[in-house]
C-alpha positions in Angstrom: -48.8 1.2 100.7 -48.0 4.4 99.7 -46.4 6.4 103.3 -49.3 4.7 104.7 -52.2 7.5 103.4 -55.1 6.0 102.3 -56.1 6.9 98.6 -59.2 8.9 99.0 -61.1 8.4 95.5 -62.2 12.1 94.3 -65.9 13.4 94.9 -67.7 14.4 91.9 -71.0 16.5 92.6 -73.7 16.3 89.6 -73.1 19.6 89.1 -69.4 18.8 88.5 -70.5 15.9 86.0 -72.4 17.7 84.0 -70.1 20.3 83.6 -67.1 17.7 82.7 -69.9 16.2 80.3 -70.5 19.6 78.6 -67.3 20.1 77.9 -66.5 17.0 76.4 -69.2 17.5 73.9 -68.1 20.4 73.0 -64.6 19.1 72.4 -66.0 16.1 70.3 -67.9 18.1 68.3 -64.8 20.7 67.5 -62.5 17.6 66.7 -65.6 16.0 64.7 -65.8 19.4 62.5 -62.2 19.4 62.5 -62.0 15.3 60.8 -65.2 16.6 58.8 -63.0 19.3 57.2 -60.4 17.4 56.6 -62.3 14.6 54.9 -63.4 17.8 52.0 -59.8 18.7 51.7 -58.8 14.5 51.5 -59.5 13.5 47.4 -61.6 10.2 47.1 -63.9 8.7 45.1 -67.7 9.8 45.0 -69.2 6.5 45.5 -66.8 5.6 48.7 -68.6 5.3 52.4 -67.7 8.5 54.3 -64.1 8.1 55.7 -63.4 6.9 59.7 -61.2 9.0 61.6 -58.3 6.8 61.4 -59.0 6.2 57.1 -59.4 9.7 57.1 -55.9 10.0 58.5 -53.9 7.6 57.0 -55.5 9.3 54.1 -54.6 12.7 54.4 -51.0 11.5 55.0 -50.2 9.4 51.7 -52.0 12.1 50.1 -49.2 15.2 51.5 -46.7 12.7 51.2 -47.8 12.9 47.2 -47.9 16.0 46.4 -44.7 17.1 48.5 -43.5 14.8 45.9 -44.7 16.8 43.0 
């Protein structure tokens, strides 16, 4: 037990929800423009599926590793 206080779990209203939700569509939008961006910037071939966040990555980081080496 922690100093015997119960844990009281947190009260959410709707309102409060919906808000939270909001917000995290916004921010998954912004980081989904953000990967979107970087998958222009990222060379690869035409006929490839679109890149997954973590391709799109590992990607992008062989592909600065490369050219710092130039």
């Amino acid at each position: 037990s922690h100093s015997g206080r119960s844990r009281r779990k947190r009260v959410i209203t709707t309102v409060q929800r919906q808000a939270a939700n909001i917000r995290e569509r916004k921010r998954m939008f912004s980081l989904n423009e953000a990967f979107d961006e970087l998958r222009k910037k990222v060379p690869t071939f035409a006929y490839e599926k679109r890149l997954s966040r973590i391709e799109t990555l590992r990607l992008a980081i062989v592909y600065i590793s490369f050219m710092t080496e130039l």
